[in-house]
N, C-alpha and C positions, 0 to 999 in steps of 0.2 A: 964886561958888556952889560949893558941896561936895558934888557925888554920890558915894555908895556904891552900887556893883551888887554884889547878894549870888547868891547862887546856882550861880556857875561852875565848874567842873567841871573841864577840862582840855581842852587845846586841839591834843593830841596826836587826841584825836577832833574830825576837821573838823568835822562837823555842830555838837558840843557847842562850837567854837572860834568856827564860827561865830555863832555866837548871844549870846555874848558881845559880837562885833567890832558885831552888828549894833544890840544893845543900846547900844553906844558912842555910833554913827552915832546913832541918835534923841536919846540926850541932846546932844549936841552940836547937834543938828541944830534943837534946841530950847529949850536955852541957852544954842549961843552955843563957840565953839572955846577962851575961855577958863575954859572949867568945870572945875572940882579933879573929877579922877574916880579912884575909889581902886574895886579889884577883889577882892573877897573868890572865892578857889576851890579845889579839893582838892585843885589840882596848878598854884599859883602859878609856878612856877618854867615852866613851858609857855608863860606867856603874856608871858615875858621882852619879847617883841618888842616888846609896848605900852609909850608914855611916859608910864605912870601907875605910883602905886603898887600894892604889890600885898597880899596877908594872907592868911593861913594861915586856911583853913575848919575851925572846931575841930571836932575828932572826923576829921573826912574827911579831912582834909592832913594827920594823923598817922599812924605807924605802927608797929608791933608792940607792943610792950609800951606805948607811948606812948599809939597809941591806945586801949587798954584804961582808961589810966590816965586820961586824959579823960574816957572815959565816965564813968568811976567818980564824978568832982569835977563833972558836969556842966556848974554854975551857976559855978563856979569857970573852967572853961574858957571859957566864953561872956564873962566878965567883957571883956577884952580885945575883942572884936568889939563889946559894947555902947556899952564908951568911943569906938569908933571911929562909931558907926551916934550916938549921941548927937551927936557932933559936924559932922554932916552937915546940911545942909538937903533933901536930898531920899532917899530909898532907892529905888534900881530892882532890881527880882526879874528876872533873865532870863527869858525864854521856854522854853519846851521840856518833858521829861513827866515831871518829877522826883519831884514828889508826888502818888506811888502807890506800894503795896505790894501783892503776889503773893502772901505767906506770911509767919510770923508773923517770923521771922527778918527779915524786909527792910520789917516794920511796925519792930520793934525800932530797925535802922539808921536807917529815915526819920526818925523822933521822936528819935533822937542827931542827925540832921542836919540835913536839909532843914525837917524842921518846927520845929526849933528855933532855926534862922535865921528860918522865918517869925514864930514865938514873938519873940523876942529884937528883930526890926524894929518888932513892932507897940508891944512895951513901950517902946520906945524915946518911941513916943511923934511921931516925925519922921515928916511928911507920905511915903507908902510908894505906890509901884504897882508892879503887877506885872507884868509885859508877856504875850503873847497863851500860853498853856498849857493842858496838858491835865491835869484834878485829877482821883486817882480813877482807878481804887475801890480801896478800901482793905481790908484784909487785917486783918480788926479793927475799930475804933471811930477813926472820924475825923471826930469831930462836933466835936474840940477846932480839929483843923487848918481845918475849914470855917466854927468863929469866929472864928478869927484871920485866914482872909481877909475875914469880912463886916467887919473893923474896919481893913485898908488902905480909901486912898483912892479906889483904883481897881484892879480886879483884870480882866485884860483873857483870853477863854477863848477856844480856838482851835475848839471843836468842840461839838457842840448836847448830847452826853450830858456835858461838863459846866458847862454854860447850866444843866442840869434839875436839877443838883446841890447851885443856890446859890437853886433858884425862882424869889420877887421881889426879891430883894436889890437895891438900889439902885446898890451899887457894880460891879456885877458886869455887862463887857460882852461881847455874840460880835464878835469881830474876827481876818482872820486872819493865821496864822503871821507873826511876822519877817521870815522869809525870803522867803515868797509876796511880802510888800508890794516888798521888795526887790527880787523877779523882775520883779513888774509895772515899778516905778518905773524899773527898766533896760530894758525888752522900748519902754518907751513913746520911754526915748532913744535906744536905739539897733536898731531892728528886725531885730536877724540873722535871724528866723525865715523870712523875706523867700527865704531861699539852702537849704532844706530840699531833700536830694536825692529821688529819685523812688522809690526803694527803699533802702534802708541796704545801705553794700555793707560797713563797719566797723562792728559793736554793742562796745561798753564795758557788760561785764556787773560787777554791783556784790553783793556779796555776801554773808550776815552767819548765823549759826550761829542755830536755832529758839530758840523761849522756852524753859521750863518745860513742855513737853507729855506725853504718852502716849509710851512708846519705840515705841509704832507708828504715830503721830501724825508724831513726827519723822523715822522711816525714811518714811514717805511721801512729807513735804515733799524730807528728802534724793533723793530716786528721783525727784520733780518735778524738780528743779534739774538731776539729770545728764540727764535729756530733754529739758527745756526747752535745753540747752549743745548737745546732741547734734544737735536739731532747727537752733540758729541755724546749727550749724557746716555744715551741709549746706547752708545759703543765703551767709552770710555771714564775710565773718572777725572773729573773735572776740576780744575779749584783754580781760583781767582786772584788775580795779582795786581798790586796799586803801582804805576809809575811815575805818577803824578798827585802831588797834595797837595798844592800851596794854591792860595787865593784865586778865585776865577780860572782855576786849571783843576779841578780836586775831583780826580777820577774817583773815590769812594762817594760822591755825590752823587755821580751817575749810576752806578751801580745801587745806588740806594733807589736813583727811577726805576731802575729793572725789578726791584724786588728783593737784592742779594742787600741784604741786612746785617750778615757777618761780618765782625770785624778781619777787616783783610790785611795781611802784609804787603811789605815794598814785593816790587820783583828779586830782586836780588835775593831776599829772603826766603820769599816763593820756592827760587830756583834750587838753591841749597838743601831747604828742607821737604821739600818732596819729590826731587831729580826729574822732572816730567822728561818723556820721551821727546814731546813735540811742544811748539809753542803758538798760539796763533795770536797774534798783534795786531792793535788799529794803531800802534804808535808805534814810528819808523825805531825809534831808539829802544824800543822794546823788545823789539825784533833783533833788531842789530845786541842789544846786549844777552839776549839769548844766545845768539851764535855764540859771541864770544865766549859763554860758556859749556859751548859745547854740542847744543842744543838746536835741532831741526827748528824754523821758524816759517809759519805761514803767514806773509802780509797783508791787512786790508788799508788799503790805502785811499786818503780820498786830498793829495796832494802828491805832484808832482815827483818829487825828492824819494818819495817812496820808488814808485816806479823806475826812476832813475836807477838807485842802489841798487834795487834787485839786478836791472840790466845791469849793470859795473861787476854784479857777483855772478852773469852767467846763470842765473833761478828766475828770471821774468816769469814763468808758469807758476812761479810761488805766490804772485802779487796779483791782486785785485779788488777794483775798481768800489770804493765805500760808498756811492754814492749809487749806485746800483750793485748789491750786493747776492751773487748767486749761490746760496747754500748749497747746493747739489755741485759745484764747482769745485767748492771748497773741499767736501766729506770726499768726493769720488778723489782729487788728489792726493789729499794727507793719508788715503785707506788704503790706497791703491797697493797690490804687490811688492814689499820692500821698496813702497814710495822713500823713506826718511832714510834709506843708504845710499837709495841712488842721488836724491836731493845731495848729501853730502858729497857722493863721488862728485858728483858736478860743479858743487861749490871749491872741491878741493882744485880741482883740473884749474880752475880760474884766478886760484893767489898767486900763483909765480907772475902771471900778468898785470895783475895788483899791484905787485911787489915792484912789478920793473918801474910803473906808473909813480910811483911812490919816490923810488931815486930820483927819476928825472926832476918832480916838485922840489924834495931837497935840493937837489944841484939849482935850481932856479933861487930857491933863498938864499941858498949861500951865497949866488951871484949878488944877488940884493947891497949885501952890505960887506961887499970887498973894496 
């Protein structure tokens, strides 16, 4: 059997890296360890470490004049990916919040990219799902991109405002994130949560530069962030974790506005080498891969998907709001009396339902391509 997973991104962002790997794990997990898996993404060369092939994302994996000149020949550039997505028996769309646009400029990019990959899957004609994501809203007119997914097979959404998106469409289900299922399906083997200190005496702070806001909007968030650091630092020891480096994403950039001048590690790194008790995140995947290892995570989230997940994992109290950011919110929860065991009993009570949600998706692709 022949999958193509379209969508990928670059895997120099964990989050974005992960979500790939995780997409992997399902089709395999579902076809079968001898499945043809070939990886279309912007920055192929990232994901060297996999033993599949790989393909250039047209438009998106080019660059300067090349990419221009892409754009220009659209249906010409795509040529090549269609020969490849024809040749497939299945198409899997990673996870994660790619199709959406801010402004008309990054409506522009989506419809050169991502919706043209979604465009380009559906012509193909090849049975097509898309795993759990957040669609929306659009910056402009996306009632084309929102045909194109009522004509995959299965288009699976991580969060209820875009459940409302697709109304009754048949193909369209709430299931959540990749990674949640991931967390659960690990929390169920192996229960670290179990060993949760009684106060965090190490926080792993995670950290990532505002959207698109109000320059007073953003100096607020920044003025949360060095009080929220200010505040752990008087409780706890602190240290700093990068999950993001690559172009126009380079969380050590922001951190360099704050004043933290250290050279910093990945998270993953972070995690190993200094076991934090607890972890508090502005990035969903930061969070989420803290769990995975183990690890109490606090959200601040200033995007929907956030919010979502935590609800999917039963810790909603753990999530809040980046864009009004209440430090006394924050300290009173993570400090609270054996907060981080009960956070975990809570999380654990919630994977077997995880888990069920998780079958039912598999049973749905399987059906796919029977």
């Amino acid at each position: 059997m022949n999958v193509t997973i379209l969508h990928g991104y670059s895997a120099s962002n964990s989050g974005d890296g992960l979500l790939v790997d995780l997409a992997i794990a399902l089709v395999l997990r579902n076809f079968g360890a001898d499945t043809s898996i070939s990886v279309v993404a912007s920055d192929p060369k990232s994901f060297s470490y996999l033993p599949y092939l790989r393909h250039d994302a047209p438009v998106m994996a080019a660059k300067g004049l090349g990419r221009v000149k892409q754009a220009l020949f659209l249906n010409q550039s795509y040529a090549g990916l269609a020969d490849v997505l024809r040749s497939s028996d299945l198409i899997v769309g990673v996870g994660g919040g790619y199709m959406r646009s801010k402004s008309a400029f990054e409506h522009i990019k989506l419809k050169l990219g991502h919706a043209k990959q979604l465009e380009t899957a559906i012509l193909s004609k090849v049975p097509s799902v898309y795993l759990p994501q957040s669609i929306g809203p659009f910056h402009g007119d996306g009632g084309k991109i929102v045909e194109h997914y009522a004509k995959a097979d299965a288009v699976f959404v991580r969060d209820n405002r875009s459940s409302e998106l697709f109304g009754t469409y048949e193909n369209v289900y709430r299931a959540p994130d990749l990674a949640v299922q991931a967390l659960a399906g690990k929390i169920l083997q192996q229960p670290k949560f179990t060993r949760c200190a009684s106060t965090p005496a190490v926080v792993c702070v995670v950290l990532r530069k505002p959207p698109a806001w109000s320059k007073e909007k953003k100096a607020g968030y920044v003025a949360n962030l060095k009080l929220l650091l200010q505040r752990l630092k008087n409780k706890s020891k602190v240290v700093c974790a990068v999950q993001s480096a690559v172009r126009g994403n380079d969380d050590g950039a922001f951190y360099r506005e704050l004043g933290i001048t250290e050279d910093l590690l990945p998270l993953k790194a972070t995690l190993a080498k200094y076991q934090p008790d607890l972890v508090i995140s502005v990035r969903l995947h930061g969070a989420i891969e803290s769990l995975l290892a183990g690890v109490p995570a606090f959200h601040i989230s200033y995007e929907r998907k956030g919010f979502g997940a935590y609800q999917d994992m039963g810790v909603e109290d753990w999530v809040i709001n980046g864009g009004d950011i209440n430090v006394d919110t924050i300290i009173n929860t993570v400090y609270a009396p054996n907060a981080l065991s009960r956070f975990g009993q809570k999380l654990t009570d919630t994977c077997r339902e995880i888990e069920a949600k998780t079958l039912v998706m598999d049973g749905i692709i399987k059906g796919v391509v029977r």
